[in-house]
DSSP file (Angstrom, degrees, kcal/mol; ACC not computed):
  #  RESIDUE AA STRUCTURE BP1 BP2  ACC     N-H-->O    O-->H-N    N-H-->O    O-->H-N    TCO  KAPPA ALPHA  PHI   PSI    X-CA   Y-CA   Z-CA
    1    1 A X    >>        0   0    0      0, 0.0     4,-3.4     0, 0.0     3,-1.0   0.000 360.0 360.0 360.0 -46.1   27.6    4.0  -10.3
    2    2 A X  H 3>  +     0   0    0      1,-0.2     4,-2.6     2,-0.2    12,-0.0   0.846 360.0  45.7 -80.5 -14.8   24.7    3.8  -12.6
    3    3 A X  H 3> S+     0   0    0      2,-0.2     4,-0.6     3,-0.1    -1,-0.2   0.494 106.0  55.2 -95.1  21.7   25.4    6.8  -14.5
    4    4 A X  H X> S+     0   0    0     -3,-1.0     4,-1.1     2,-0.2     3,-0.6   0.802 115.7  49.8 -89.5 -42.0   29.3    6.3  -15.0
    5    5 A X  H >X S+     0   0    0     -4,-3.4     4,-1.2     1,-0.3     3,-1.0   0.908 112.3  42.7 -56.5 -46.2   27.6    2.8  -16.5
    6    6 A X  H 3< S+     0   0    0     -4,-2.6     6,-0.4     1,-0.2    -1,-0.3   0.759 112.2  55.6 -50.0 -34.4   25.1    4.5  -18.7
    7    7 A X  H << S+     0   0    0     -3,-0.6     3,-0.2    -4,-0.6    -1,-0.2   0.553 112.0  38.4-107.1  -6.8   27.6    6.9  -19.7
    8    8 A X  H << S+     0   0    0     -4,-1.1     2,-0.4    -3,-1.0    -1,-0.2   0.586 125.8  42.2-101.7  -4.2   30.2    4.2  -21.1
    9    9 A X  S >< S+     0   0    0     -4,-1.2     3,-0.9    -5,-0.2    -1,-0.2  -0.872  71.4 167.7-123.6 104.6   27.4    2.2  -22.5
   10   10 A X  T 3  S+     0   0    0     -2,-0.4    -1,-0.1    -3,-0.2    -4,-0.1   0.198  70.5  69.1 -97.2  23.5   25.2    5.0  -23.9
   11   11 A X  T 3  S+     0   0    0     -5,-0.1     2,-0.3    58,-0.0    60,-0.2  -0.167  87.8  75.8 -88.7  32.3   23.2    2.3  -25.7
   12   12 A X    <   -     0   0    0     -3,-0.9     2,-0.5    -6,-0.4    57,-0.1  -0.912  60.5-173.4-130.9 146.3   21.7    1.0  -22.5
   13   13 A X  E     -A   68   0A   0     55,-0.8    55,-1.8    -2,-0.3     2,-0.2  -0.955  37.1 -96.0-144.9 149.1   18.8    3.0  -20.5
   14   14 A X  E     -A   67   0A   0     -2,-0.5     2,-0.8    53,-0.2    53,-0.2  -0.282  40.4-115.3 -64.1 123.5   17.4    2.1  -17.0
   15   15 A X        +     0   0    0     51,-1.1     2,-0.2    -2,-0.2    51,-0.1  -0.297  63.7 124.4 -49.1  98.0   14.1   -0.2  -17.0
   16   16 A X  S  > S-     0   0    0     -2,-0.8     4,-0.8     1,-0.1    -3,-0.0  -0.784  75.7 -86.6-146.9-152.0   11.4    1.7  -15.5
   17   17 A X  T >4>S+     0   0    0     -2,-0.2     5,-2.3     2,-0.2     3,-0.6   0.878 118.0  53.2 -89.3 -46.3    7.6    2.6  -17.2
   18   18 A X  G >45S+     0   0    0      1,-0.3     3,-1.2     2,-0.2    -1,-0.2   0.890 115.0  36.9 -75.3 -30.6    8.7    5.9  -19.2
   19   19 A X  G 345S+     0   0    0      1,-0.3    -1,-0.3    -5,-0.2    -2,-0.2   0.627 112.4  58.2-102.9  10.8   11.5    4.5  -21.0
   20   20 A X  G <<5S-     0   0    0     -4,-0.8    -1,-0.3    -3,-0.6    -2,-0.2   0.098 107.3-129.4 -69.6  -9.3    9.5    0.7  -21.6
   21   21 A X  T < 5 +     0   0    0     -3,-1.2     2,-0.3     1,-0.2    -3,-0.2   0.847  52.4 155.8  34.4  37.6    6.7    3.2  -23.4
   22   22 A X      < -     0   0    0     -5,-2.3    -1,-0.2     1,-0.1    -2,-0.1  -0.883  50.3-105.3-110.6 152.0    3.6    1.7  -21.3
   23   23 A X     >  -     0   0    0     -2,-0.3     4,-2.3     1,-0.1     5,-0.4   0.148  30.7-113.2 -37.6 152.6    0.6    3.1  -20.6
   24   24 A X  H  > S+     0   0    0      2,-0.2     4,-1.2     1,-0.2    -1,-0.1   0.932 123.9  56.5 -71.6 -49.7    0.1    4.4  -16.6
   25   25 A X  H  > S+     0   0    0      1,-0.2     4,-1.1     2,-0.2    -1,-0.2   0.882 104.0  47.9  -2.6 -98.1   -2.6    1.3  -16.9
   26   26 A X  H  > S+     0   0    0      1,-0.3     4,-1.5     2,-0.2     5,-0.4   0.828 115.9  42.1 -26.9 -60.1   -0.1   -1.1  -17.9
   27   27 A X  H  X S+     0   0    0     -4,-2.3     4,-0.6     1,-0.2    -1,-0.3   0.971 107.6  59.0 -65.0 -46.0    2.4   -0.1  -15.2
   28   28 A X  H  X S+     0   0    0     -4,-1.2     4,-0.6    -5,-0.4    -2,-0.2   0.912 109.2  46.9 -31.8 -62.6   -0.4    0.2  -12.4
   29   29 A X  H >X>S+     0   0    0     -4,-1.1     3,-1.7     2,-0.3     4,-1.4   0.998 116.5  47.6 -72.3 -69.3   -1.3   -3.8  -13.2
   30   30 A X  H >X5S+     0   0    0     -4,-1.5     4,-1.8     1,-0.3     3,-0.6   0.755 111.3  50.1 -48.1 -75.7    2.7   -4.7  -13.1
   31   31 A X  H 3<5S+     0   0    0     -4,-0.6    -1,-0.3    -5,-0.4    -2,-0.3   0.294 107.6  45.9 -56.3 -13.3    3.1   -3.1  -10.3
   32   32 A X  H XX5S+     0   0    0     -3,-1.7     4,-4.1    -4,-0.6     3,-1.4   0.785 118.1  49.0 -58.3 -66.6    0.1   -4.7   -8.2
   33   33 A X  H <X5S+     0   0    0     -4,-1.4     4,-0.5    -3,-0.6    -2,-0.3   0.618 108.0  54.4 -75.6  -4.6    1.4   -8.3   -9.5
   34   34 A X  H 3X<S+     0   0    0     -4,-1.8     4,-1.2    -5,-0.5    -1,-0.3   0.753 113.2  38.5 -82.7 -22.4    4.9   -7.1   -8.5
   35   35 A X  H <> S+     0   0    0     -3,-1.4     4,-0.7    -5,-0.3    -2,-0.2   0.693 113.0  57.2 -93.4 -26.7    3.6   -6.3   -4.5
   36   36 A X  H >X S+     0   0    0     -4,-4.1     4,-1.9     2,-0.1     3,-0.8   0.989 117.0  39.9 -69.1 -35.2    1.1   -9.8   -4.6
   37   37 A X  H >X S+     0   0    0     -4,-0.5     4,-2.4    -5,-0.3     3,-1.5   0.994 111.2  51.0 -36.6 -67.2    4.8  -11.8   -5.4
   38   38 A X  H 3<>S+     0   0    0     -4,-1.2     5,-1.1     1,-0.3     4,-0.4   0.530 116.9  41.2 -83.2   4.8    6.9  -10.0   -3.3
   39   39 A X  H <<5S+     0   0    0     -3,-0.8    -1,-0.3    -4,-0.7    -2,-0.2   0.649 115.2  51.4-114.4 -14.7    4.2  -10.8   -0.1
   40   40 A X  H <<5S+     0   0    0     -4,-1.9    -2,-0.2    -3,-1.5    -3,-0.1   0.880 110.7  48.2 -38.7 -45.1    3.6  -14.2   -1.2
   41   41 A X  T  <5S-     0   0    0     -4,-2.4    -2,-0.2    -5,-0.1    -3,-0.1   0.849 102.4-130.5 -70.5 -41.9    7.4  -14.6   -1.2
   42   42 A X  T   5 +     0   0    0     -4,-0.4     2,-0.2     1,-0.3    -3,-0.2   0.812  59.7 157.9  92.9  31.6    7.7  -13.1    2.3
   43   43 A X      < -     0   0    0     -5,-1.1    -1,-0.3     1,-0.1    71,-0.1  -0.608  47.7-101.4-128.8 124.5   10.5  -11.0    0.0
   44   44 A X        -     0   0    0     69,-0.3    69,-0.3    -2,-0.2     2,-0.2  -0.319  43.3-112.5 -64.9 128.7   11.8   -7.1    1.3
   45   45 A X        +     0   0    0     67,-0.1     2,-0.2     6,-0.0    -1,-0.1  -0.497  52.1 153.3 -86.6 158.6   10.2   -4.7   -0.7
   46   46 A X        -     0   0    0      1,-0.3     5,-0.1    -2,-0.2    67,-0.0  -0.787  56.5 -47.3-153.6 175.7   12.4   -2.6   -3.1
   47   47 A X        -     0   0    0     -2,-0.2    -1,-0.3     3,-0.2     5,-0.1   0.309  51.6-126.8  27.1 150.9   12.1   -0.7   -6.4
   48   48 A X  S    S+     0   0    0     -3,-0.1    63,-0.7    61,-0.1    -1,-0.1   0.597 117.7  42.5 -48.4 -40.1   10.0   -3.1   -9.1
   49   49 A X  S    S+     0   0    0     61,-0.1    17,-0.6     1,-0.1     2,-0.3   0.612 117.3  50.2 -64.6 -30.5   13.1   -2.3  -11.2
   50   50 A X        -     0   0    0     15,-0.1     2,-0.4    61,-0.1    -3,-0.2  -0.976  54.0-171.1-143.3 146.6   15.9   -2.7   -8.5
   51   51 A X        -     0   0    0     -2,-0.3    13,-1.1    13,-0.1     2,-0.5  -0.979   7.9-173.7-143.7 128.2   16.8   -5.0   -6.2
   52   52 A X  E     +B   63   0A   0     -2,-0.4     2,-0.2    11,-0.2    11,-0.2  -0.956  24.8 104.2-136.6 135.9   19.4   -4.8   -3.3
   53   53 A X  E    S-B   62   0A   0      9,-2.4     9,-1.5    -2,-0.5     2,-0.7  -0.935  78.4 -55.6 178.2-179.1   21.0   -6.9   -0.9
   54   54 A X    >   +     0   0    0     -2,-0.2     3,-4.3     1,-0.2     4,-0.1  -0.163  59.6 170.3 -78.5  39.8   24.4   -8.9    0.0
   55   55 A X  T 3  S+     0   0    0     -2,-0.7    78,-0.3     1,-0.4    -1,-0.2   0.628  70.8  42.7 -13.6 -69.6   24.5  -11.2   -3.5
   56   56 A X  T 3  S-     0   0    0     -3,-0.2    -1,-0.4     4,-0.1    -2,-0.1   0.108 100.4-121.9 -91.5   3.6   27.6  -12.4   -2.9
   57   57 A X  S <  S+     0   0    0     -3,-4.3    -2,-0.1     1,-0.1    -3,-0.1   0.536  76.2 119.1  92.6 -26.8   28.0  -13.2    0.1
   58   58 A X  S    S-     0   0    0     -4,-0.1    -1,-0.1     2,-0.1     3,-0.1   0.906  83.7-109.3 -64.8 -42.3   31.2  -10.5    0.8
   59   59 A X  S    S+     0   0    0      1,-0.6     2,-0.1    -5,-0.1    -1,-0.1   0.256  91.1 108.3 131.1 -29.3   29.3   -8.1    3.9
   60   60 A X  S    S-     0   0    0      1,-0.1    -1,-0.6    28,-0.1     2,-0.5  -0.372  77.8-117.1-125.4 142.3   29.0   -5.1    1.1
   61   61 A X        -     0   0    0     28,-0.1     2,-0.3    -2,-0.1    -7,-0.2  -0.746  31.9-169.4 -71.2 123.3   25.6   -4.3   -0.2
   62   62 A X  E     -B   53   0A   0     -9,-1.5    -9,-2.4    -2,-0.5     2,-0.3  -0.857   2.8-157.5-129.5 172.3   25.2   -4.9   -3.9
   63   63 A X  E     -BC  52  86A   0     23,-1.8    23,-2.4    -2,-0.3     2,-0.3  -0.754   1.3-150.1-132.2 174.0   22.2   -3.7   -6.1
   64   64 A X        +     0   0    0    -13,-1.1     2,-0.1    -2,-0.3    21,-0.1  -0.710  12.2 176.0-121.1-177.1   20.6   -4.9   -9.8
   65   65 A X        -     0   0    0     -2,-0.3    19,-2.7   -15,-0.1     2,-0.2  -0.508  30.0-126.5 174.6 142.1   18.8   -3.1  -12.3
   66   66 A X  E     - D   0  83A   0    -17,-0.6   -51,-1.1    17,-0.2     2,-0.3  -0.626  31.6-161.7 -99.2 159.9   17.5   -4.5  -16.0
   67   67 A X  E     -AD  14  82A   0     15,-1.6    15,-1.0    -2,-0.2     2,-0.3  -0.969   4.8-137.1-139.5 131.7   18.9   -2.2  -18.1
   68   68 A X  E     -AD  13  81A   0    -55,-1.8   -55,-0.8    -2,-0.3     2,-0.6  -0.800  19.5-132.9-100.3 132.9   17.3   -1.8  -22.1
   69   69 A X        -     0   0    0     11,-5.1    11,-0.2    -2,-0.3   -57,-0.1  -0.570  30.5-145.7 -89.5 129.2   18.5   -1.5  -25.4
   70   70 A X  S    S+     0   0    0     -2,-0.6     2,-0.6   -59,-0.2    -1,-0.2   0.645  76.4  93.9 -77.3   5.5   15.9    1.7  -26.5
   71   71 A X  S    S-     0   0    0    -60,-0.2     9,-0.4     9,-0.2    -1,-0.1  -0.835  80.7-132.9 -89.9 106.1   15.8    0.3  -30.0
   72   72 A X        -     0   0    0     -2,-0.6     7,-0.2     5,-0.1     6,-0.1   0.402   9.5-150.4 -13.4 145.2   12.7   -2.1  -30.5
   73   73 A X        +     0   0    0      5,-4.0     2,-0.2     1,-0.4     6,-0.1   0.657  69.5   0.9-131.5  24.3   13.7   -5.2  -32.1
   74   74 A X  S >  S-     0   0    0      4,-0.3     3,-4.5    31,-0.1    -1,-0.4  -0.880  95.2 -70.6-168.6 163.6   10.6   -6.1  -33.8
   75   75 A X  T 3  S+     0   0    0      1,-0.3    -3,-0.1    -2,-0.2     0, 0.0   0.441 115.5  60.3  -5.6 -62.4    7.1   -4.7  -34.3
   76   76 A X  T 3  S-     0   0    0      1,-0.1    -1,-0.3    -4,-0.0    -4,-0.0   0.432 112.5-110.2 -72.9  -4.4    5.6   -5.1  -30.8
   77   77 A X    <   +     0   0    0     -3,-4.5    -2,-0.1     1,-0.2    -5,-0.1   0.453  61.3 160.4 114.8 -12.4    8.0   -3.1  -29.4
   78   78 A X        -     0   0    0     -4,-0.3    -5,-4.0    -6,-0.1    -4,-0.3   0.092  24.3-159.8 -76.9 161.7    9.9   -6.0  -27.5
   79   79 A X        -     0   0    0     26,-1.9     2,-0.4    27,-0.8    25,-0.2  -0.929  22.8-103.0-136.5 155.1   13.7   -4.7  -26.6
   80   80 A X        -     0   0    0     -9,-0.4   -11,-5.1    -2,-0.3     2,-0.2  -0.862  49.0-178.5 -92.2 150.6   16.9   -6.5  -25.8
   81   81 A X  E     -D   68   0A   0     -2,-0.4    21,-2.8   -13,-0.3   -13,-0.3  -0.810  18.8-176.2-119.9 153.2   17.7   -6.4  -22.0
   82   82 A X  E     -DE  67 101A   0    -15,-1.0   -15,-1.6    19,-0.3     2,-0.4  -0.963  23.6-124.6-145.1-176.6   20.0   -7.5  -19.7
   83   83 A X  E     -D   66   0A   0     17,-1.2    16,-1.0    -2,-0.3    17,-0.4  -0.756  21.7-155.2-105.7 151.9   20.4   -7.3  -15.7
   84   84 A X  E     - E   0  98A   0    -19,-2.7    14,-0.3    -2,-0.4    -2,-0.0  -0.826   5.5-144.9-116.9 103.8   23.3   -5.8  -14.7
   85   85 A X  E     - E   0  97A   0     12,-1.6    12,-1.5    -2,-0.4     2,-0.7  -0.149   8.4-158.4 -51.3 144.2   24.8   -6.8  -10.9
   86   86 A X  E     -CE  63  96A   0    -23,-2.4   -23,-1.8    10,-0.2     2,-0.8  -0.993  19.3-162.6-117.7 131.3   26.7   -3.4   -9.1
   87   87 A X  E     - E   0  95A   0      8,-1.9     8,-1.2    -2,-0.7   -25,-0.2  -0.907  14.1-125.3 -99.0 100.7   28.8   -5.5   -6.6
   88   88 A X  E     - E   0  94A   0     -2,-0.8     2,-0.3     6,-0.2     6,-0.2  -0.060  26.1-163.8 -41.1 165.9   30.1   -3.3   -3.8
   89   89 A X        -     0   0    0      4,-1.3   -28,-0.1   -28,-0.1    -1,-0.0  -0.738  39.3 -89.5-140.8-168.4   33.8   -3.0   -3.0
   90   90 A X  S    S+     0   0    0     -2,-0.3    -2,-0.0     2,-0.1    -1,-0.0   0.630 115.4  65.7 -59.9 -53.3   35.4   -1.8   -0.3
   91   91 A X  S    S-     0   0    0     -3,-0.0    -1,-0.1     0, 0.0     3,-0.1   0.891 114.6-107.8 -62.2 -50.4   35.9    1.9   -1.2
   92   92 A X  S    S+     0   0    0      1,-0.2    -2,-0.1     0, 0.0     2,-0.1   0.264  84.7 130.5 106.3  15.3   32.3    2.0   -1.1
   93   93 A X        -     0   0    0     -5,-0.1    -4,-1.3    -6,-0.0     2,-0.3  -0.069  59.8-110.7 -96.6-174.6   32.5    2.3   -4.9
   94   94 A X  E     -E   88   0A   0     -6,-0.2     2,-0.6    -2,-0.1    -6,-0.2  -0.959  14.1-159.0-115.5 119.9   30.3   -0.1   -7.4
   95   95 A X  E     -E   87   0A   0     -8,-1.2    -8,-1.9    -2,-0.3     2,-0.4  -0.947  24.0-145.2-104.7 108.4   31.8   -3.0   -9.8
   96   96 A X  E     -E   86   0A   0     -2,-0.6     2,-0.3   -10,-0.2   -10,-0.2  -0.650  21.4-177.2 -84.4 132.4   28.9   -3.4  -12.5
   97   97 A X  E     -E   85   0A   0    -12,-1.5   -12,-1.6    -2,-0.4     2,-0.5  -0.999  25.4-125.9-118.2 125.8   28.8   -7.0  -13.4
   98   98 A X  E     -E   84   0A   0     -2,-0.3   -14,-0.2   -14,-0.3     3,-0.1  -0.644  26.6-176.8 -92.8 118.4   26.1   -8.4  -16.4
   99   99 A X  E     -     0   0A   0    -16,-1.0    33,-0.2    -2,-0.5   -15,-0.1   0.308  63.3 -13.6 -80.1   2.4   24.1  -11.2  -14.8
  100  100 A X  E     -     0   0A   0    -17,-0.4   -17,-1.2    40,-0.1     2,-0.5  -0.632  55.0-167.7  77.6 137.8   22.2  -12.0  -17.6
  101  101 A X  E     -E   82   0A   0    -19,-0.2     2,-0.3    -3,-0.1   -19,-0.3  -0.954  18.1-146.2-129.1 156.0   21.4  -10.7  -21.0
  102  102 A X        -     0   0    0    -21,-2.8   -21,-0.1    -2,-0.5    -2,-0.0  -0.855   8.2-152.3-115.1 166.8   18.6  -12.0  -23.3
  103  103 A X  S    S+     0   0    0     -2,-0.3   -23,-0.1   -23,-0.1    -1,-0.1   0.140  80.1  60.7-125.6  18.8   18.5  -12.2  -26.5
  104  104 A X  S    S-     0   0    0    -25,-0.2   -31,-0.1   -23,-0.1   -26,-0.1   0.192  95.8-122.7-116.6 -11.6   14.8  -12.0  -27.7
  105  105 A X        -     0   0    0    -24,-0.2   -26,-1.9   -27,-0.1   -32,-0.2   0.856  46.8-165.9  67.3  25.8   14.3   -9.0  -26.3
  106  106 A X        -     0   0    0    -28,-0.2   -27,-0.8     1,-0.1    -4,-0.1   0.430  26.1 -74.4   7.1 147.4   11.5  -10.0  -24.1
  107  107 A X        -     0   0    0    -29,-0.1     2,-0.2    17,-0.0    -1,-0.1  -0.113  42.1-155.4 -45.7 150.9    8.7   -8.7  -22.0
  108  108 A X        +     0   0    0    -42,-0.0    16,-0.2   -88,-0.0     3,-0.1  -0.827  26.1 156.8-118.1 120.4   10.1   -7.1  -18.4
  109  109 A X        -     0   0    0     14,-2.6     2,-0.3     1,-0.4    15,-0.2   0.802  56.2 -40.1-109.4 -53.3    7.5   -7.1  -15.6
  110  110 A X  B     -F  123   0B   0     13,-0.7    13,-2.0   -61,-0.1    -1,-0.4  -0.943  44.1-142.9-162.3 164.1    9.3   -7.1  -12.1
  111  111 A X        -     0   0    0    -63,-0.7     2,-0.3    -2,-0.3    11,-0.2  -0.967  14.5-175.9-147.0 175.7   12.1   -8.3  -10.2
  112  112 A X        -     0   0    0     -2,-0.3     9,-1.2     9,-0.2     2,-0.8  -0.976  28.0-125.4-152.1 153.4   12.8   -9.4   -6.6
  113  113 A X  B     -G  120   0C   0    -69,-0.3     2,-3.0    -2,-0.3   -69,-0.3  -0.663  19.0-161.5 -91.0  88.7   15.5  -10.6   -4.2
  114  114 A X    >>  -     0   0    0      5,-1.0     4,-3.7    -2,-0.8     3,-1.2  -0.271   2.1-162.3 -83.8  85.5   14.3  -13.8   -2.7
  115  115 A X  T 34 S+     0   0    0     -2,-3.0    -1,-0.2     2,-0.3   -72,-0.1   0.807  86.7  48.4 -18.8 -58.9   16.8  -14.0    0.8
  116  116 A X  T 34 S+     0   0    0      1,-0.2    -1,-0.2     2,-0.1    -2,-0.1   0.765 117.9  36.4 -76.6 -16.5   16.0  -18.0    1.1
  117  117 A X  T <4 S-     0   0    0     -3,-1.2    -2,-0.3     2,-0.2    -1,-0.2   0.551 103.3-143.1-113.5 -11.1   16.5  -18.8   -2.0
  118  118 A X     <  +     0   0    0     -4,-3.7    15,-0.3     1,-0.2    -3,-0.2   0.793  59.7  94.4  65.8  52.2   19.4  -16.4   -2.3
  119  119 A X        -     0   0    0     -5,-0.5    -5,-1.0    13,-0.1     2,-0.5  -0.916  68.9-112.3-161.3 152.7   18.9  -15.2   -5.9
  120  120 A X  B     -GH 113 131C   0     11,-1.6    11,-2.4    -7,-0.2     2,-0.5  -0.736  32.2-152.0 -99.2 144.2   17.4  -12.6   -7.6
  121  121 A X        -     0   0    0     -9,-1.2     9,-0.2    -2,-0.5    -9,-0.2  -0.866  17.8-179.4-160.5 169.4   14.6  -13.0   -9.8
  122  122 A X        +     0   0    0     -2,-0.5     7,-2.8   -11,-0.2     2,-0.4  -0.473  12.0 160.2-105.0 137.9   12.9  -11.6  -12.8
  123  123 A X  B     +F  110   0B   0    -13,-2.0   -14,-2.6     5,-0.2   -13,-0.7  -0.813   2.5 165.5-127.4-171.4    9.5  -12.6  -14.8
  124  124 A X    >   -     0   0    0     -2,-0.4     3,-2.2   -16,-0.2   -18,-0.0  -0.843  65.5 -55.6 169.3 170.5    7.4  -11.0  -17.0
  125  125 A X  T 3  S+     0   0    0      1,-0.2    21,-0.2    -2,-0.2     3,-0.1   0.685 127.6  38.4  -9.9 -47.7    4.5  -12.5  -19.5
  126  126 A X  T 3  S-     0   0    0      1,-0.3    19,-9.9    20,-0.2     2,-0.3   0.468 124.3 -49.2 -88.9 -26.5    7.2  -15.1  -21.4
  127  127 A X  E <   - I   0 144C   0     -3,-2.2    -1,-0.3    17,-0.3     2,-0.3  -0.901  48.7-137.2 152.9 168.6    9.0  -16.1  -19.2
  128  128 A X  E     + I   0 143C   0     15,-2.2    15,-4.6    -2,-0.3     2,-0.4  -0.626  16.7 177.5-146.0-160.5   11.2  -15.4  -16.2
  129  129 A X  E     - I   0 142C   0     -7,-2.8     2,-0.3    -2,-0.3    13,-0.2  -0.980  18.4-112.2-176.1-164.0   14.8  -16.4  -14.5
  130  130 A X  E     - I   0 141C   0     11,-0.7    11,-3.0    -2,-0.4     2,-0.4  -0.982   6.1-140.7-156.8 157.4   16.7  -16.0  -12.3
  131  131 A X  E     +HI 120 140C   0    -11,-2.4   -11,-1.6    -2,-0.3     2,-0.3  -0.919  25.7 162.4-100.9 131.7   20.4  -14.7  -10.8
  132  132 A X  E     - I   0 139C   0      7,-2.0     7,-2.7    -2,-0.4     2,-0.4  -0.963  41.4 -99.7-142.7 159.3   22.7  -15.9   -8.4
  133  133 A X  E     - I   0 138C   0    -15,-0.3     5,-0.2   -78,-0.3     7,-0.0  -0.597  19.5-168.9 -69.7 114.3   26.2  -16.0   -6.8
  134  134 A X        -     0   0    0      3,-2.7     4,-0.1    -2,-0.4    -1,-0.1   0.723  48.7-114.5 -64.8 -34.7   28.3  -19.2   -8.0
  135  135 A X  S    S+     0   0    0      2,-0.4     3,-0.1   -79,-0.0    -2,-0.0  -0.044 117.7  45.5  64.5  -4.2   30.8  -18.2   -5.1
  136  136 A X  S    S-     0   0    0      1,-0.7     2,-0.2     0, 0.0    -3,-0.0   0.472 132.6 -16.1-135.2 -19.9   33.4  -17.5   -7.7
  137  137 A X  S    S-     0   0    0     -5,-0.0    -3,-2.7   -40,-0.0    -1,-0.7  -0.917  84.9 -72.5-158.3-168.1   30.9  -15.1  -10.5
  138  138 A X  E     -I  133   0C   0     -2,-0.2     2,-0.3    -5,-0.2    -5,-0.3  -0.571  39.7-159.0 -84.8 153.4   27.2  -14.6  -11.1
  139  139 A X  E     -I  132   0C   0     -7,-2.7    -7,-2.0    -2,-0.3     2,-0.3  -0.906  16.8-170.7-108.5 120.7   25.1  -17.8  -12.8
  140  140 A X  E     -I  131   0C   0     -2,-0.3     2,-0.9    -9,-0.2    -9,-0.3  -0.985   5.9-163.7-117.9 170.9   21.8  -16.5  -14.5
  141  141 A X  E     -I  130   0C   0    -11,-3.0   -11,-0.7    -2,-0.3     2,-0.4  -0.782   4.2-157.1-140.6  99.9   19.2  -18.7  -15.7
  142  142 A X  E     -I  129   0C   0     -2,-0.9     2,-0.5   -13,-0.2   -13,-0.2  -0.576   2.3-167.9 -92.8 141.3   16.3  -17.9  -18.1
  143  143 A X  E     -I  128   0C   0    -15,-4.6   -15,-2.2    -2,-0.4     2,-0.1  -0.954  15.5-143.8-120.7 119.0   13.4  -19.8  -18.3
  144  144 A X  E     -I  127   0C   0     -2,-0.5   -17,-0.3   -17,-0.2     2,-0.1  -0.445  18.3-168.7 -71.7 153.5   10.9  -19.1  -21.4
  145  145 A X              0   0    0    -19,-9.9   -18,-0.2    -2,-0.1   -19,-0.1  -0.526 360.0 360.0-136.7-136.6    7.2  -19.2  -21.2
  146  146 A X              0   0    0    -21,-0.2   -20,-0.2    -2,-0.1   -19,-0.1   0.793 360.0 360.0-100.8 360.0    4.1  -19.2  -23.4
């Protein structure tokens, strides 16, 4: 499912450390403040990058994934993103739905599925949001920070 997406939006690439350009540092520290969340939260561990569970409500396992435009869009390197939902079907195939996009091209640190609160969500450095199921499409909600 995710490379039929990549391969009709070839100006998208999957969020992970190589294609973000950060140092093996840089990821090490995200990735330690992505495992202290997701055992504060009492949250299933998955992927930093990907996140899966019943989103909707349907029975079907569905998945995320922030997805990145690989052109910078200023100096520091910052990219536009957005998350994309894979909704399961029936077939056992994938319907990619975009659950948010940003438009500052923002920091990405981690993301999570939080089960009680029965949304996924994302931070980083700036700011963070979240995704959820309306019952009729996805809602996301970005929250900037400093």
């Amino acid at each position: 499912a995710v490379d039929s997406f990549l391969r009709v939006h070839s100006d998208l690439q999957v969020a992970n450390c190589r294609t973000l350009g950060l140092p093996a540092e840089a990821c090490a520290h995200g990735y330690q403040e992505w495992l202290d969340l997701i055992r504060q939260a009492k949250a299933e561990v998955q992927f930093p990058f990907a996140v899966w569970g019943d989103f909707n409500h349907d029975g079907l396992i569905d998945f995320a994934l922030p997805l990145f435009n690989p052109i910078p869009v200023n100096n520091w390197g910052w990219r536009n993103w957005q998350i994309v939902v894979f909704q399961g079907s029936q077939d056992g195939g994938f319907r990619p739905v975009v659950g948010i996009k940003d438009t500052w091209g923002l920091c990405f640190d981690g993301m999570l599925y939080h089960p009680v609160r029965k949304q996924i969500e994302y931070w980083c450095g700036s700011g963070g949001g979240s995704v959820h199921w309306s019952g009729t499409r996805y809602v996301g909600k970005a929250v900037k920070g400093d």
